[in-house]
Backbone bond lengths (Angstrom), bond angles and torsions (degrees), N, CA, C in turn:
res aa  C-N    CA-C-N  psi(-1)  N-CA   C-N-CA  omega(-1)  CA-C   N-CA-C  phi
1 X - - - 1.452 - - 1.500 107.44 -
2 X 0.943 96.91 137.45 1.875 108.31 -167.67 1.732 102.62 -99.18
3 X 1.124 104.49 128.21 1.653 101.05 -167.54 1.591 78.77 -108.21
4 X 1.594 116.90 158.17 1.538 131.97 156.39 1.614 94.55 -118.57
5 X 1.159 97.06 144.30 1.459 119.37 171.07 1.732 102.57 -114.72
6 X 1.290 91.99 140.04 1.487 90.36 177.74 1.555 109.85 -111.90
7 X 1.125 97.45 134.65 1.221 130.82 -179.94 1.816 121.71 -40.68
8 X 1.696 143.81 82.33 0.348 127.89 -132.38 1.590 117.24 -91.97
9 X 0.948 111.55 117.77 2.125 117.63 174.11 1.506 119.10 -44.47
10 X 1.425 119.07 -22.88 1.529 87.98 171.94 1.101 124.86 -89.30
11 X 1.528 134.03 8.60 1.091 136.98 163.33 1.831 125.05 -58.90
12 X 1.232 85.27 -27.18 1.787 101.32 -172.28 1.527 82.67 -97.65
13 X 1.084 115.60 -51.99 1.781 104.62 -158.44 1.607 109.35 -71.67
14 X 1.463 110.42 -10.71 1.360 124.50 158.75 1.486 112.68 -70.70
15 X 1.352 109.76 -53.49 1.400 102.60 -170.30 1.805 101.79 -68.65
16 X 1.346 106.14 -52.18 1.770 85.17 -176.38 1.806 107.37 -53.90
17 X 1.250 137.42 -62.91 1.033 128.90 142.15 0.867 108.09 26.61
18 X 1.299 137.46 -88.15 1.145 153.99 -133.30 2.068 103.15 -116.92
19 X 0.981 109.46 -37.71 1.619 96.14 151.92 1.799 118.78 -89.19
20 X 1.074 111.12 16.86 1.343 106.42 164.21 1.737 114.82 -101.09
21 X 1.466 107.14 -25.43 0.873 127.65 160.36 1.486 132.38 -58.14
22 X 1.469 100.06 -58.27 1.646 96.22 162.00 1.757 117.87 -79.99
23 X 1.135 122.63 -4.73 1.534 126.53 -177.27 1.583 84.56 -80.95
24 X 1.273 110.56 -53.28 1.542 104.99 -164.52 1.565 107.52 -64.80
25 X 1.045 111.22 -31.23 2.031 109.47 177.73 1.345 119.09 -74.40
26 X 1.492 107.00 -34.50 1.377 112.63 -179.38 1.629 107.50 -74.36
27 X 1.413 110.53 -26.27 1.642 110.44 -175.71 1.523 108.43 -85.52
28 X 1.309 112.71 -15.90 1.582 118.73 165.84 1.580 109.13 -97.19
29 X 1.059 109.99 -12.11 1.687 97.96 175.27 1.817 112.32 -98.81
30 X 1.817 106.05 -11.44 1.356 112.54 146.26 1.299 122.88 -53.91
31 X 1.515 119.17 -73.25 1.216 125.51 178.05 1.240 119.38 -48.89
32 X 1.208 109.86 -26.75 1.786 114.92 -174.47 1.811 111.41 -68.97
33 X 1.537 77.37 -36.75 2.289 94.33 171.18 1.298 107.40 -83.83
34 X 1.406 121.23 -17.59 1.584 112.63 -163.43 1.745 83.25 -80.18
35 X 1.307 97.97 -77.98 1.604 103.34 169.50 1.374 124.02 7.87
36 X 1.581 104.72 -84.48 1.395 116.02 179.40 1.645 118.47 -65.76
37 X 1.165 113.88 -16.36 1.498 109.26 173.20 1.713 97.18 -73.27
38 X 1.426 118.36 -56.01 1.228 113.22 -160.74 1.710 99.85 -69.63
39 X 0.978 144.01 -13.18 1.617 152.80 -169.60 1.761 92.34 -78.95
40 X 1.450 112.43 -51.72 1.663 124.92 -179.42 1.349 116.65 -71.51
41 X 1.625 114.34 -49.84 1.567 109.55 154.48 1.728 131.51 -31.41
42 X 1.340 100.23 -56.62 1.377 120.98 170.71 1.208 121.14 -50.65
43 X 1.853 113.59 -30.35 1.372 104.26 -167.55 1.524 108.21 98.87
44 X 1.062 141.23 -3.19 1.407 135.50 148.46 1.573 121.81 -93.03
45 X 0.909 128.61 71.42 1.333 129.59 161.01 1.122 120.34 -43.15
46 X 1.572 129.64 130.04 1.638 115.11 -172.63 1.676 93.50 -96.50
47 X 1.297 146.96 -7.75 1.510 151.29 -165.24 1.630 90.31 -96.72
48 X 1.477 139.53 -27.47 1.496 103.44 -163.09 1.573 104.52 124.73
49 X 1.336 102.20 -81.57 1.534 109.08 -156.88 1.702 106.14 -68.18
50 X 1.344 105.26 174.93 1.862 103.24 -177.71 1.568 83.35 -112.38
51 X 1.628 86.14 161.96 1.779 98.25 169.70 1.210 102.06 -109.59
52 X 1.525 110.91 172.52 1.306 128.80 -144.10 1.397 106.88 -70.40
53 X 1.352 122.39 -32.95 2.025 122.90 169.41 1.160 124.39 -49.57
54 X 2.102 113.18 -30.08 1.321 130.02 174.79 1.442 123.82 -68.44
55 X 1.840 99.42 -56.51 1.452 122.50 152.13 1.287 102.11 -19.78
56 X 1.323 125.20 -119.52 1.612 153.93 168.25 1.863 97.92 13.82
57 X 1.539 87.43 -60.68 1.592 88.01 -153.14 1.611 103.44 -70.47
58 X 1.725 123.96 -9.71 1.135 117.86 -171.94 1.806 112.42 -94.37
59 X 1.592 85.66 -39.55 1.345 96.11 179.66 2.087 120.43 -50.01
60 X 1.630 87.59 -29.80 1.510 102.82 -175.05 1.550 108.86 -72.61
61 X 1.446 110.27 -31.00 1.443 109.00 -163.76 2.197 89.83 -79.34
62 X 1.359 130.51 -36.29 1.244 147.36 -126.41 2.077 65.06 -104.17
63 X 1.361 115.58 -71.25 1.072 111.34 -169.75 2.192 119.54 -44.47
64 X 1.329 101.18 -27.58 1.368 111.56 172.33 1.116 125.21 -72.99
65 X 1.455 100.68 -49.32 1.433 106.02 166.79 1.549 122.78 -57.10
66 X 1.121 130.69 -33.62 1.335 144.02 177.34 1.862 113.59 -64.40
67 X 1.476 101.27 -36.60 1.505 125.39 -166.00 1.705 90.54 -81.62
68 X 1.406 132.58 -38.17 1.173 127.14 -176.54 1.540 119.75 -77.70
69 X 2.021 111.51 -39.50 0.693 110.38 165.97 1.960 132.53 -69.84
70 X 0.866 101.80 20.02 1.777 98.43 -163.48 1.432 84.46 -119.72
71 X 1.609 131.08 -44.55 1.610 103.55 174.37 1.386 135.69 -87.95
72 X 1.152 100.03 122.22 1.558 121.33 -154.02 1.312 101.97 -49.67
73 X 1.363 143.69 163.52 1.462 152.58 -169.59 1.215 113.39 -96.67
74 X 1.269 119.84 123.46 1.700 116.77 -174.69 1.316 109.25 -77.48
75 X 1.370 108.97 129.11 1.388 109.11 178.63 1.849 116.81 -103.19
76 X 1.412 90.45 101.86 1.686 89.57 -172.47 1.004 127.25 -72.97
77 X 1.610 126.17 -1.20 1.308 153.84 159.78 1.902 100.20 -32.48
78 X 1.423 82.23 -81.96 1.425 87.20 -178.51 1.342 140.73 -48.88
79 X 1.771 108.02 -34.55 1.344 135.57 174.31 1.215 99.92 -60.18
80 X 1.320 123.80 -36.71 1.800 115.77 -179.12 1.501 118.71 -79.10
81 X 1.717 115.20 -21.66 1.466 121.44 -168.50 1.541 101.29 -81.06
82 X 2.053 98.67 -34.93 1.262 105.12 178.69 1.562 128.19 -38.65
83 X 1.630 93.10 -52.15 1.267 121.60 177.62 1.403 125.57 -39.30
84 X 1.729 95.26 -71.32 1.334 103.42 175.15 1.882 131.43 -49.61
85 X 1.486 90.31 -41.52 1.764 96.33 -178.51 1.560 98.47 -56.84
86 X 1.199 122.11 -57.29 1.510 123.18 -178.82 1.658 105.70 -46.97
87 X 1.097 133.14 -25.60 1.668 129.89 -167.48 1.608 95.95 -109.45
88 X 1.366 143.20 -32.05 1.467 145.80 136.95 1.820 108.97 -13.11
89 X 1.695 86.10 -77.90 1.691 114.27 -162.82 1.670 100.49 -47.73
90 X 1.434 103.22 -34.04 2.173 119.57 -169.65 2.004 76.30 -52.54
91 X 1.534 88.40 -72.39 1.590 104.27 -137.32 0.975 115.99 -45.84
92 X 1.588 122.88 -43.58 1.501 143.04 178.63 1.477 103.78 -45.42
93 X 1.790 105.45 -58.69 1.849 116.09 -178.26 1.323 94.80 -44.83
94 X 1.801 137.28 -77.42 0.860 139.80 163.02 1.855 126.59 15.38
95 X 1.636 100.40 -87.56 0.960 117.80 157.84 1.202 136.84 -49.63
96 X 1.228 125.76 -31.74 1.742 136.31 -175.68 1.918 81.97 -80.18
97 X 1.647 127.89 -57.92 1.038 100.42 -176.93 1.713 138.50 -53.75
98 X 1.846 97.42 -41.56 1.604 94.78 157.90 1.361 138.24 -27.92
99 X 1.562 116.77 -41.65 1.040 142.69 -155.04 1.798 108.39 -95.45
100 X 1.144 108.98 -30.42 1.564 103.28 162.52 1.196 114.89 -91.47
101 X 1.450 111.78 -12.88 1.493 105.83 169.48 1.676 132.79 -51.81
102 X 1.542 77.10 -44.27 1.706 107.90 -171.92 1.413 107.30 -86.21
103 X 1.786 121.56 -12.62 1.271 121.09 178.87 1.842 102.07 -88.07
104 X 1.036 126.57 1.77 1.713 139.95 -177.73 1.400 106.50 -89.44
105 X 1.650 93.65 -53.52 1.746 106.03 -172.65 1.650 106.24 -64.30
106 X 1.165 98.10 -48.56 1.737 98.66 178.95 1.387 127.71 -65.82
107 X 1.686 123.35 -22.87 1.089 137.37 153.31 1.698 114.26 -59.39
108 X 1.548 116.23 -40.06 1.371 105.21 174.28 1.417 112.24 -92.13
109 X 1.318 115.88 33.62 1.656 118.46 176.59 1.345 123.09 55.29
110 X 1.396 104.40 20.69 1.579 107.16 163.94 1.699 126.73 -105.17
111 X 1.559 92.95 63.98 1.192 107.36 -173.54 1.854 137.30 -60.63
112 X 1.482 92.95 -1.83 1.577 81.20 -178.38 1.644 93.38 -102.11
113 X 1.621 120.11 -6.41 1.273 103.12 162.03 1.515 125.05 -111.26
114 X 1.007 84.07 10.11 2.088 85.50 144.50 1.107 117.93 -92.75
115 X 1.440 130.47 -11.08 1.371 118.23 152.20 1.671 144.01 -36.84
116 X 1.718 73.12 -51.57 1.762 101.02 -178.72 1.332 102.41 -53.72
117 X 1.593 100.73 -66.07 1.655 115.59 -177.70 1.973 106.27 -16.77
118 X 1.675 95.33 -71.83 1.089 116.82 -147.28 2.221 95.06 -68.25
119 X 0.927 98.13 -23.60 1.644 108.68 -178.39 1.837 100.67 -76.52
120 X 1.428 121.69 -54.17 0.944 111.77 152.18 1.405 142.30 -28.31
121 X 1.514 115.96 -68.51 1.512 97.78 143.24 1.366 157.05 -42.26
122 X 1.681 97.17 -24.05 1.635 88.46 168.09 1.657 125.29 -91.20
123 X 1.461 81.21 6.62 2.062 77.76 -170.25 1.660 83.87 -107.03
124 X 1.591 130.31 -18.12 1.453 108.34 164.75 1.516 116.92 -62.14
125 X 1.665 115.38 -56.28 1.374 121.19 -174.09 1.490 102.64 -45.68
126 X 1.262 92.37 164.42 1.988 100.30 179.64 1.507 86.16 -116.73
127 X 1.349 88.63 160.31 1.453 118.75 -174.81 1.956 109.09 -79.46
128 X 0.654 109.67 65.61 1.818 114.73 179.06 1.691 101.37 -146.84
129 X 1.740 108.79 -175.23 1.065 120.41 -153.43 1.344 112.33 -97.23
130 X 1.397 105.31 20.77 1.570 100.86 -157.89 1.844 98.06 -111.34
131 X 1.567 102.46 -26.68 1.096 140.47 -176.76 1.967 127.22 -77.27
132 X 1.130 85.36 -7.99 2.044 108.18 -150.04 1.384 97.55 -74.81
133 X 1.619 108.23 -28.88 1.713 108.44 -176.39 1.168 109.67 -71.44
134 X 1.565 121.19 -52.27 1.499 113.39 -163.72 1.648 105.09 -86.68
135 X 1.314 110.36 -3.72 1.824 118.32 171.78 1.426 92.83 -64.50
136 X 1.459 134.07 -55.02 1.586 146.94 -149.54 1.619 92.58 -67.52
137 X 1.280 113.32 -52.66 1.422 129.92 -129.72 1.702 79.33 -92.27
138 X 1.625 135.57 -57.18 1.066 119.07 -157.56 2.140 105.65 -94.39
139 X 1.143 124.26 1.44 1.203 132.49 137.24 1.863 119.93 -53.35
140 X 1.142 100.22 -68.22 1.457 108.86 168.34 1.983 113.67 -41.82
141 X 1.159 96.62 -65.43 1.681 95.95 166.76 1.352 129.93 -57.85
142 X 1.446 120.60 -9.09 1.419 114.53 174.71 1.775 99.42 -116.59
143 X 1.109 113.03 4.59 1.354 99.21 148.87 1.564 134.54 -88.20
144 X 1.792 104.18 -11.65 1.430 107.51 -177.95 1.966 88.91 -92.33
145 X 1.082 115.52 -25.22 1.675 105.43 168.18 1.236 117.49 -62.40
146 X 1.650 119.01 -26.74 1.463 92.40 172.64 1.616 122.97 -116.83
147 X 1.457 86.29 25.22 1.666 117.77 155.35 1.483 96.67 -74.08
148 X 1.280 128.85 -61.16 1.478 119.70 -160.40 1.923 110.77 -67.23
149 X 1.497 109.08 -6.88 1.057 96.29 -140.31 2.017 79.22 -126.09
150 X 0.885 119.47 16.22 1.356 127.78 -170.72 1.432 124.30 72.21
151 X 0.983 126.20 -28.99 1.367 150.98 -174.07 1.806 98.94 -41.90
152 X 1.163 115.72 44.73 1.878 103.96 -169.10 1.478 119.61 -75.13
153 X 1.655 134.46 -5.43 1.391 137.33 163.48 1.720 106.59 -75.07
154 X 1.540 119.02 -16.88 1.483 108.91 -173.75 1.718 88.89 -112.47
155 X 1.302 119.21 -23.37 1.690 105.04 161.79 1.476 106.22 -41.73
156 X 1.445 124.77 -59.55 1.747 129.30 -120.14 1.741 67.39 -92.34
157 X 1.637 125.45 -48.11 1.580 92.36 -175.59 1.072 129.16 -97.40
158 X 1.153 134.20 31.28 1.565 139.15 125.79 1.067 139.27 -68.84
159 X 1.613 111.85 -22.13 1.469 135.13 160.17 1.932 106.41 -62.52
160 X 0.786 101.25 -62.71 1.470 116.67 171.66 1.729 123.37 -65.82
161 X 1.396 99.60 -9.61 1.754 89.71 159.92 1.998 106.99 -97.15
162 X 1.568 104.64 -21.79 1.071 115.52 178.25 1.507 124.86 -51.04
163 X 1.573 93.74 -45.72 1.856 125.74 -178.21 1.666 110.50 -75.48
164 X 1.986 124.20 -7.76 1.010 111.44 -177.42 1.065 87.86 -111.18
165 X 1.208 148.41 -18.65 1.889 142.94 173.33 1.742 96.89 -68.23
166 X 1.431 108.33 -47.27 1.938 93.88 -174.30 1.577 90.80 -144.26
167 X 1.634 109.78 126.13 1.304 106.83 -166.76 1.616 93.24 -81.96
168 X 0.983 119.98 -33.86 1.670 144.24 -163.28 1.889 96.67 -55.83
169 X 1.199 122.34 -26.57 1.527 137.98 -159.31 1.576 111.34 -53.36
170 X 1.633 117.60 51.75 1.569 111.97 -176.81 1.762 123.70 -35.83
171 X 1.216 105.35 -29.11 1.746 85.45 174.64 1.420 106.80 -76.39
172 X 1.240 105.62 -59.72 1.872 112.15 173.56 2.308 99.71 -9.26
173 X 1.532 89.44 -73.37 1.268 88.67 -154.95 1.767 99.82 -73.51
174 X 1.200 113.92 -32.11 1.857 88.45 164.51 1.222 128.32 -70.88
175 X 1.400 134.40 -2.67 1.267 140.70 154.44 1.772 130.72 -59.82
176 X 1.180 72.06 -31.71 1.710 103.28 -172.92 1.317 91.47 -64.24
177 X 1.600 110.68 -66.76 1.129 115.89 -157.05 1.920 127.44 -76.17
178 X 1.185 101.48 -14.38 1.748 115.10 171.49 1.608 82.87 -100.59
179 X 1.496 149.05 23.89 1.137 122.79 145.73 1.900 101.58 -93.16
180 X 1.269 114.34 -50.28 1.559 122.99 161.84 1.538 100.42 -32.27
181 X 0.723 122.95 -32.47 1.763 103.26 -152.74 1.445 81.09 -108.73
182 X 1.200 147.13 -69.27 1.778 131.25 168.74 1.423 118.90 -14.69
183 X 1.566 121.77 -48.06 1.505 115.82 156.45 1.353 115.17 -94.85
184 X 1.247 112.55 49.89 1.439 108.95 162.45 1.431 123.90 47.26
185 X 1.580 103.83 29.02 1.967 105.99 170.35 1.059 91.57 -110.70
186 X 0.938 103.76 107.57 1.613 136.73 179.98 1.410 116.70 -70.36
187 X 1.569 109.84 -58.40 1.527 128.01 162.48 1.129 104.91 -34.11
188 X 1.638 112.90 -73.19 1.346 108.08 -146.91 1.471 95.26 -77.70
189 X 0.997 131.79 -42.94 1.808 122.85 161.07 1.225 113.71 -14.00
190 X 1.777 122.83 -61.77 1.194 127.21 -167.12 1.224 110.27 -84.56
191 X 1.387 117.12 -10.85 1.841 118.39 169.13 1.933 108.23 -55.59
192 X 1.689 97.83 -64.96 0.908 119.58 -178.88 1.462 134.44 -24.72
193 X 1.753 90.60 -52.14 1.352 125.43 -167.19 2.029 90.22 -72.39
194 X 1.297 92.86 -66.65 1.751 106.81 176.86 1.801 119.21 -33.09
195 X 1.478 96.29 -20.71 1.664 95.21 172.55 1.341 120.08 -114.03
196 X 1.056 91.31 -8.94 2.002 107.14 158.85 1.404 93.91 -65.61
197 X 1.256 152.06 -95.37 1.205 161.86 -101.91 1.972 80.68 -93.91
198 X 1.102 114.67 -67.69 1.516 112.61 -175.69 1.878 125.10 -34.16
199 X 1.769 89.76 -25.37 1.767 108.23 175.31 0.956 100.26 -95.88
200 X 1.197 128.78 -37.56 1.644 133.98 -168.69 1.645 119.82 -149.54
201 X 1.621 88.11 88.41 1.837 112.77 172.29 1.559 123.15 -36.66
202 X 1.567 101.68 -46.53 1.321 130.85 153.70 1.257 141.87 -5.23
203 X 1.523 111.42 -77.76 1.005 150.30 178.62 1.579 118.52 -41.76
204 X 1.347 130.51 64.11 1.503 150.99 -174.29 1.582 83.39 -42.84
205 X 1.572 131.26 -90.33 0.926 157.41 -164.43 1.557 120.17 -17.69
206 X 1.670 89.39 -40.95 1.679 97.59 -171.58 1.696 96.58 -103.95
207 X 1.679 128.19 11.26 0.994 139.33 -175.66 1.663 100.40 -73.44
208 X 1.534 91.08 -56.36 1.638 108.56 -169.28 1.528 85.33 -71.67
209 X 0.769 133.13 -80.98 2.035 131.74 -166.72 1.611 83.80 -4.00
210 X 1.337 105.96 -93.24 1.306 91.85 -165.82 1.163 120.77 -75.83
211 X 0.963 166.56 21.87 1.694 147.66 105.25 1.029 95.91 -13.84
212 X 1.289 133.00 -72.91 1.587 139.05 -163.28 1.647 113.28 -44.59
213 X 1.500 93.14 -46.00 1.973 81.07 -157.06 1.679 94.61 -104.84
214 X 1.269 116.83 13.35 2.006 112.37 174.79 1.703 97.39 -71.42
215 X 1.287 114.77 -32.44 1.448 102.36 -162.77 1.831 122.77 -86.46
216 X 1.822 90.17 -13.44 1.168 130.22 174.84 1.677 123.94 -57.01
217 X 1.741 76.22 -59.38 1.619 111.61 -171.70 2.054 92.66 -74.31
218 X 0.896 116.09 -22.26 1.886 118.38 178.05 1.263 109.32 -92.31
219 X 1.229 127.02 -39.61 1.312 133.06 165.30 2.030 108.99 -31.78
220 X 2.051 87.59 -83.29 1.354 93.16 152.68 1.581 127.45 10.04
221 X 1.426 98.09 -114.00 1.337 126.51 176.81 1.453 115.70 -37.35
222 X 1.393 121.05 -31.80 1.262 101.65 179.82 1.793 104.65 -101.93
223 X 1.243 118.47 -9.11 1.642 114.40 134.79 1.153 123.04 -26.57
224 X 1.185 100.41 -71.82 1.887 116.69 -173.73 1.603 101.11 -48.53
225 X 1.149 97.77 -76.60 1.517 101.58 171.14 1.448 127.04 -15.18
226 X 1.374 129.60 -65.36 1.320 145.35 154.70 1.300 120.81 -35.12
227 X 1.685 113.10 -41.81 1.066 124.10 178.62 1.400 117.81 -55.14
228 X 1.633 94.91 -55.07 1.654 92.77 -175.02 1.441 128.88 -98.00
229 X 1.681 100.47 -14.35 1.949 103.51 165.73 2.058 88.23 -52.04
230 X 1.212 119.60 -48.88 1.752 117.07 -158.55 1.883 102.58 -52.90
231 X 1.527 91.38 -37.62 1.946 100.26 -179.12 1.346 104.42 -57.62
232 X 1.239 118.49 -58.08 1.466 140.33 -152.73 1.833 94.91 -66.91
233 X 1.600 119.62 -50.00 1.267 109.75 172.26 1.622 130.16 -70.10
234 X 0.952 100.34 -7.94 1.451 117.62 167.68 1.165 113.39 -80.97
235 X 1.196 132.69 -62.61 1.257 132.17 138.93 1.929 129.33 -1.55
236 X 0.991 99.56 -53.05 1.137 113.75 -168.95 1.701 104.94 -101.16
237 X 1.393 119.65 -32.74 0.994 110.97 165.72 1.836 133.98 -54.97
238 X 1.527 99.23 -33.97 0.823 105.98 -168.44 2.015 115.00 -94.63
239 X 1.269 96.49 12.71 1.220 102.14 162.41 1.676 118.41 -115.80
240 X 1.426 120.18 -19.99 1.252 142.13 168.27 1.356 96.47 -75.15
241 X 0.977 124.69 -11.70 2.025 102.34 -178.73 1.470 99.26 -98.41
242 X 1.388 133.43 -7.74 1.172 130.35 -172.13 1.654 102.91 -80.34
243 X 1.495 113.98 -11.72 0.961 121.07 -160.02 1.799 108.21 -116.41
244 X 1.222 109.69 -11.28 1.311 133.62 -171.51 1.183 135.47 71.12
245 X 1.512 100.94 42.36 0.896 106.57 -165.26 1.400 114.31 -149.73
246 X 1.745 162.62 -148.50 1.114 149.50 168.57 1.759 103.90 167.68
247 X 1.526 78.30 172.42 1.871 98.00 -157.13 1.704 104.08 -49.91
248 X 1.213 120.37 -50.25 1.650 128.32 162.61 1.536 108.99 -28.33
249 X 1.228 120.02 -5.64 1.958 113.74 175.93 1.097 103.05 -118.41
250 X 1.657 130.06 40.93 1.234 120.96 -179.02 1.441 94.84 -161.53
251 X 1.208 117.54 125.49 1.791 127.47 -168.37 1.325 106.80 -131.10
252 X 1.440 117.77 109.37 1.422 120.56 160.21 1.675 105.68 -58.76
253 X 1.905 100.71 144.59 0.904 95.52 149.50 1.374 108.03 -147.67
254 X 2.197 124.54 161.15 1.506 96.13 -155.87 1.520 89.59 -123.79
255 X 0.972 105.83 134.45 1.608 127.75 163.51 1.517 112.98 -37.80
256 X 1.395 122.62 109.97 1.155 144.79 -164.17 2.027 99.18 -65.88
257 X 1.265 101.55 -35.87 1.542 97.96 -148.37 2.155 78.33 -101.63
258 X 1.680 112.70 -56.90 1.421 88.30 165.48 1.056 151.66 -77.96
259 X 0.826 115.20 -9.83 1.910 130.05 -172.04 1.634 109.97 104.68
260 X 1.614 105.74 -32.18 1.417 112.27 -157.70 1.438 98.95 -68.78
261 X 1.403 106.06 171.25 1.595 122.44 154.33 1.561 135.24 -116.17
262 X 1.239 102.60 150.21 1.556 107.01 176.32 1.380 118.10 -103.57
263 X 1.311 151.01 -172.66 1.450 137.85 179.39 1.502 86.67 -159.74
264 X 1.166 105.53 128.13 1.337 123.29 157.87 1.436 136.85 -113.61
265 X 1.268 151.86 146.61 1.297 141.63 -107.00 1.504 81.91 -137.26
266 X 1.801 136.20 136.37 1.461 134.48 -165.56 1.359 87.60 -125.88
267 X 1.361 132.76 -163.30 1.361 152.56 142.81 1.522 103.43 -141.82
């Protein structure tokens, strides 16, 4: 008798079972990698670390930032001050050359064009502090040009723009002052002279100056004097004659013990 055995099914239904099982793990342990790649693509890493696109892209921004900070900031401030001293430094050279130009011309007695010279320089020089000496110095020189040249009201004010750049400026103010004393201002001559001696104790030369012009400068004044008691009687005459009478009928006389005077009335 022939027995059949039948063949038993859970072996197969195990094995699919069991490849459904691993199909199913392996298709979740795909997705589980697909997942996490696309989680890392994105930029979420579930471990921590960045990947290398993140890296790169941070390091580049960290590297820029670094590249901006290290070059120093131009300061155009300076580039402009730079500038200027260099266009100053021109003008001054400039000017200092004007100025020997005009110191040649004036030595060969061509003084109204050493003027120019010397005017030239001041409208090259610039007006600042760096400049103030040869401003002093070529003011000062076109006042002794128009010392040479008679001109002594445009001496005394060139002398005097000379004397507000450097009050200290001894030729300035002896120029000044033999221009004063050419028109007979005597005073201000002897002012002049008086602040020479205050810079320079020294100075024998400007001793006699004024010796010279005190007796000058009194002379003066009692000119003046004359001048205007003579106005003043005129003055008076001409209102005293209406009356018939005039300044000649009236005689100061001065009190020995006060100084004062009395006037008494004559015919």
């Amino acid at each position: 008798m022939v027995v059949i055995e039948t063949v038993p099914t859970t072996t197969t239904e195990e094995n699919i079972t069991t490849k459904a099982a691993t199909t199913t793990t392996a298709t979740t342990a795909d997705h589980s990698s697909s997942s996490k790649d696309t989680a890392t693509v994105a930029g979420y890493a579930s471990d921590g670390f960045e990947t290398a696109s993140e890296s790169e892209v941070i390091d580049d921004e960290d590297h820029a930032e670094h590249q901006q900070q290290s070059v120093p900031p131009i300061d155009e401030s300076s580039e402009v001050v730079s500038n200027d001293e260099e266009l100053e430094q021109k003008a001054v050279a400039q000017a200092n050359d004007a100025k020997l130009e005009g110191n040649k011309l004036f030595a060969d007695g061509q003084y109204e064009e050493a003027l120019l010279k010397y005017e030239l320089a001041l409208q090259v020089a610039p007006d600042m502090p760096s400049s103030t000496e040869i401003r002093s110095i070529c003011h000062s020189n076109r006042g002794t040009c128009f010392v040479k040249l008679g001109q002594y009201k445009d001496a005394i004010t060139e002398c005097s723009k000379a004397l507000e750049l450097n009050p200290k400026y001894l030729k300035a103010l002896l120029r000044r002052g033999e221009a004063h004393e050419k028109l007979e201002n005597f005073e201000e001559a002897i002012a002049d002279m008086k602040k020479i001696l205050e810079l320079d104790e020294s100075n024998v030369q400007v001793r006699r100056t004024i010796s010279h012009l005190e007796p000058l400068a009194a002379a003066k004044r009692e000119k003046m004097k004359e001048e205007m008691i003579g106005k003043l009687k005129e003055m008076g005459n001409s209102v005293l004659g209406r009356f018939g009478m005039s300044i000649d009928n009236f005689k100061a006389v001065q009190d020995p013990k006060t100084g004062s005077y009395s006037i008494s009335f004559q015919r």
